[in-house]
N, C-alpha and C positions, 0 to 999 in steps of 0.2 A: 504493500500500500504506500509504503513511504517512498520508494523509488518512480513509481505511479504517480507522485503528489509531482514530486521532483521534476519528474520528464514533464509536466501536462505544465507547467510553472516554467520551464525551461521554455518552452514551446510559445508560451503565451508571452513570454518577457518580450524575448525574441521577434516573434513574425510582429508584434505592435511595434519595436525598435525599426522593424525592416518597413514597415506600413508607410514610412514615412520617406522611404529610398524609391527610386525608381526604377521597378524591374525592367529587364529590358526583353518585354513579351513581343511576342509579334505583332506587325500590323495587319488588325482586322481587315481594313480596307482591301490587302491582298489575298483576301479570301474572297472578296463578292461577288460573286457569278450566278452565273445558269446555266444546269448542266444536264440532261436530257428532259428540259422544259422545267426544271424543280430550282427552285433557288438556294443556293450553298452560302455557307455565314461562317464564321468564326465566333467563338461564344468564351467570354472569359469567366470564369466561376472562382470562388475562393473560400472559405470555411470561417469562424468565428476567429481563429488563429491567423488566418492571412495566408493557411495554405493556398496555393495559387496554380489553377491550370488551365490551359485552352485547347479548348476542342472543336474541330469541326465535324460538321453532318455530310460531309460525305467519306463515306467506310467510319463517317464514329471514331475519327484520329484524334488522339488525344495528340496534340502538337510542342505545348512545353509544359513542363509539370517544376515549380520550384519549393525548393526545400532547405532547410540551414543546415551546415554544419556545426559541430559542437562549438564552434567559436560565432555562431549566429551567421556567416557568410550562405548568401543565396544564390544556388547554383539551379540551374534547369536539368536535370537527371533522364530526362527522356530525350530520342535521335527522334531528328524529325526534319523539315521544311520549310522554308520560310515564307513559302505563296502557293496557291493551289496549284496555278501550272505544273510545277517540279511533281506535283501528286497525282493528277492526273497524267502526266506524259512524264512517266518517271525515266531516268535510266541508271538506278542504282536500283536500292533493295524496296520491294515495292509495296510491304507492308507494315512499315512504321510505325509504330501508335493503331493501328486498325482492329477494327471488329471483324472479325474470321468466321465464313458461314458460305455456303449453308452444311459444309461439311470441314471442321475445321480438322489439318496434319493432313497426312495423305490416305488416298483409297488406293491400292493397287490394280496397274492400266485402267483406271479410273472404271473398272464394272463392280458390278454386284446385282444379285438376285432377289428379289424380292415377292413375293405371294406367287411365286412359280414364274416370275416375268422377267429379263433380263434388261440388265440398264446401262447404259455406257453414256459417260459422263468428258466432257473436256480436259483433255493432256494435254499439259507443258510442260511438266517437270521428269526429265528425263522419264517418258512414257507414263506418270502416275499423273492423278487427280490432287492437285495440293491446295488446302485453303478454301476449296468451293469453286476453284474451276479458273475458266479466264476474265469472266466477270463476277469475281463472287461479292460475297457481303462488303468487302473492302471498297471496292471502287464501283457503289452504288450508292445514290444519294439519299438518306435518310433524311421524314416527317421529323419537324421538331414538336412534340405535341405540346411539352410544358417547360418552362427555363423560366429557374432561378436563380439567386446570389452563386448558392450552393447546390444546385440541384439541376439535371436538366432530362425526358423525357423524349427518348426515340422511339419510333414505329416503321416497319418495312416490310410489307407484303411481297412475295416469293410467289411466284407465281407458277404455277405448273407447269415442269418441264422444265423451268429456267436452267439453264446448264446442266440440264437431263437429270435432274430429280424429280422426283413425282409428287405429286399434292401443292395445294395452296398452300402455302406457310406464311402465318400472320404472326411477326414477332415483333417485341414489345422490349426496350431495354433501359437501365436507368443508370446514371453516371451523378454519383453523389459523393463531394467530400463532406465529411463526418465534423461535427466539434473534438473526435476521439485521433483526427487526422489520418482516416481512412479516407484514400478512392473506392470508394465501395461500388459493384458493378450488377446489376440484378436482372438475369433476363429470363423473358417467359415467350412461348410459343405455341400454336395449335395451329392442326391441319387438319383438312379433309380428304387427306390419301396416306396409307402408310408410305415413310416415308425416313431416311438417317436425319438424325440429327445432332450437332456437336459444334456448338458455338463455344469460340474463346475470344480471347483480349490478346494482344501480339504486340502491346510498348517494347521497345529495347532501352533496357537501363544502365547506367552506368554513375554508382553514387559516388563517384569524384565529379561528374558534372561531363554533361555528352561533348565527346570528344576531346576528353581531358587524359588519355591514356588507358592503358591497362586495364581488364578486371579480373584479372587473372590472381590479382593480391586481393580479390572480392572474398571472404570467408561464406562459406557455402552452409548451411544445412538442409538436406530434402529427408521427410519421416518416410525411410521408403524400405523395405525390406528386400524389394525383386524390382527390377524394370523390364522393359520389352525391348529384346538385341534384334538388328536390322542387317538388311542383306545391302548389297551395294546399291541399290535402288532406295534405298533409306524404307523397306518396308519391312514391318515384324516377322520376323518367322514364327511366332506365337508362343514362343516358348516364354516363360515368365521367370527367369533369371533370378538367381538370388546375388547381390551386390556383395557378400560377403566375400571378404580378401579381395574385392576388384577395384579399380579405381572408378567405379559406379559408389561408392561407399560413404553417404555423407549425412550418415544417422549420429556423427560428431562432424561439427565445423571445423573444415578448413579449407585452405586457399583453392580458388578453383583450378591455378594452374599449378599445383602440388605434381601431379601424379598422368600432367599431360603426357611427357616427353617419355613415359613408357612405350614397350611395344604391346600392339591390344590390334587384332581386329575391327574391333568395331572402331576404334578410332580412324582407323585405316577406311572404313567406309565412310566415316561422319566429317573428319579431317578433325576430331575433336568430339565435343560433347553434342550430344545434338540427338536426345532419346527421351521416352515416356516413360518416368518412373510412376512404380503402383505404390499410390499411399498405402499407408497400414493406418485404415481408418478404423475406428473403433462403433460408428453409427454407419447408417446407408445415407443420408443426407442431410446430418447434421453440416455447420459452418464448424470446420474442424485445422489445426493449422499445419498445413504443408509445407513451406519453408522459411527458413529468413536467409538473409543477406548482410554480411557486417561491410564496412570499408575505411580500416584499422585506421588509415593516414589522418579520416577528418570526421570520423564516429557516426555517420550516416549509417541507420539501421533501418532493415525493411522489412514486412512480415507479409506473408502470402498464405492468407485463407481460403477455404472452399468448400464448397459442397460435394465436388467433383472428385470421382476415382483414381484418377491422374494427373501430372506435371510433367507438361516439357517441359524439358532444360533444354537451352541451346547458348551456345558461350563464343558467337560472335565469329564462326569461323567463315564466313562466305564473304566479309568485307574485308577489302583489297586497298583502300585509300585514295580510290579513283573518286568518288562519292565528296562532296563537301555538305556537309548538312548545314543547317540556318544562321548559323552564329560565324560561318568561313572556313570549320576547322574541319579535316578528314577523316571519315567514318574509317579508321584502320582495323589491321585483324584482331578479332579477339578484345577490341574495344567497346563491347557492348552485349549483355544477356537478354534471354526472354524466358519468363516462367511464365508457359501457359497451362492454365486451370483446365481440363478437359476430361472428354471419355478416350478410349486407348486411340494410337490412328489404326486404319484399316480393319476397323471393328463390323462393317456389314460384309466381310468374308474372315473373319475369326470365330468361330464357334466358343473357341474361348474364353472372350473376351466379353465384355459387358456389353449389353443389348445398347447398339446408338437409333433403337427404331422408334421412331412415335407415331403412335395410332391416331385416326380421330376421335375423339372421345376423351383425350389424355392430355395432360398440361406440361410441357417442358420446364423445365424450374431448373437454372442455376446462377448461383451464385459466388462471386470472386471481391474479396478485399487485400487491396495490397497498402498495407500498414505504416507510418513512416514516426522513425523515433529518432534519439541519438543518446551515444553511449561515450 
């Protein structure tokens, strides 16, 4: 309780000290467009504390997210863009900050069978279905239905067949910071065709502050006992792995890039960390906590809650420093994570693996808070 009083006192001292600097958010203006007849905005929300971030409606990009470190300095910890252009006509990594849908990770050669009917879905990713296709949830413009201070309300209907799924999908999602200094993430969904479904969150973070180096001295925890090992095409072979003696193993924190420069296979396919560990949940869909993230140099501490069965991890291996993100400075390798909250990938051909099907009649519910404190 006393360190609780401490951090929330910390926080508060702070972000009212910082209330009074001026961050250097993006400009709205270079978001305002029209982009398949729907109008795109930029929306800047913040908390009781001055947590501070900005989003826009289309793919649901959270664009800068800032937060102190233990000496009060406010850095922006998410990669991102500085005007819509660069997002919709990207040519770096093209899901930034995005909402992942309608089938978030990959399906393998983008098929799968369902009530006896065969479905083949859109490849780009060396021959698989990644993230929901070539136009998925990301690079679709999201209804803003309600926006506040601290609060803001998306809606996007999925229409049959879009990128060869089946059913209507009418999803519902909510982007809240907390007075407790959560981004809290809340999404719900119904269809009228069975139909996968596995929505996640896809920020790339780096709590020295994006494009400030390294996260490789990031200290790591994932609660995971087993994850799922992948073939060169980055898809599971279903087998449910136990992390013990691997450098999968991060049921104690430590550095992410501890136990890189081993020889490992899967590394070998991954070029690094880039897999879905199975929580060891204790409920079926309680909000339960899946990992944190320390970063020793400047006490940025991060907590990643869920409702959901699994976490990627991905530790930043595909950026090259060709890419400059919003601020000037270059997305290099290994400069950036992603912990995303989700059901396994290639879950409608694992038998396996947790059911990603939703019926009509059923309600999709999950939920993702990623935490911010300092130590």
């Amino acid at each position: 309780m006393k360190k609780f009083f401490l951090s929330a006192l910390f926080f508060t001292l702070f972000f009212s000290a910082c209330s009074e600097r001026q961050l250097p958010l993006v400009n709205e203006a270079d978001f305002n467009t029209t982009l398949d007849g729907k109008p795109v905005d930029l929306y800047t929300l913040s908390n009781s504390n001055g947590l501070t971030m900005q989003v826009t409606n289309f793919g649901c990009r959270v664009v800068t997210l800032f937060t102190p470190d233990r000496l009060g300095n406010m850095d922006d910890i998410v990669l991102g863009y500085e005007n819509i252009d660069r997002y919709v006509h990207n040519k770096g990594e093209r899901f930034l900050g995005a909402t992942i849908g309608r089938y978030g990770n990959r399906i393998a050669a983008g098929k799968f069978t369902l009530d006896g009917k065969d479905y083949q879905l859109s490849t780009f990713n060396n021959g698989q279905c990644l993230h929901g296709g070539d136009k998925g949830f990301d690079m679709v413009v999201w209804n803003v239905d309600s926006v506040a201070k601290d609060y803001i309300l998306f809606s996007y209907l999925s229409k049959d067949m879009e990128e060869g799924f089946p059913g209507n999908l009418s999803v519902r999602m909510s982007y809240q910071l907390t007075a407790d200094n959560e981004f809290r993430i809340e999404y719900s969904a119904t269809t009228d065709k069975a139909t996968p479904v596995n929505l996640t969150h896809h920020s790339f973070f780096n709590l020295k502050g994006e494009g400030n180096g390294t996260v490789n001295t990031h200290e790591l925890y994932i609660a995971a006992d087993r994850y799922t090992p992948v073939d060169s095409v980055l898809i599971p072979t279903g087998e449910l792995a136990d992390v013990t003696g691997t450098p999968f193993d991060f049921r104690k924190p430590y550095p992410i890039g501890w136990r890189l420069d081993e020889e490992n296979e899967q590394f070998d396919n991954c070029r690094g960390y880039d897999h879905n560990f199975v929580l060891s949940r204790t409920s079926a869909s309680d909000l339960e906590l899946a990992a944190t993230v320390y970063e020793p140099s400047n006490g940025r501490y991060m907590e990643v809650w869920t409702t959901e069965p699994g976490l990627q991890f991905y530790g930043g291996n595909f950026f090259n420093g060709e890419t400059l993100g919003k601020s000037g400075k270059p997305y290099k390798y290994r400069e950036a994570f992603a912990l995303e909250t989700q059901h396994f990938p290639d879950s409608p051909n694992q038998e396996g693996f947790p059911s990603t099907i939703l019926h009509p009649g059923e309600t999709y519910r999950h939920v993702c808070v990623y935490k911010f404190d300092v130590k």
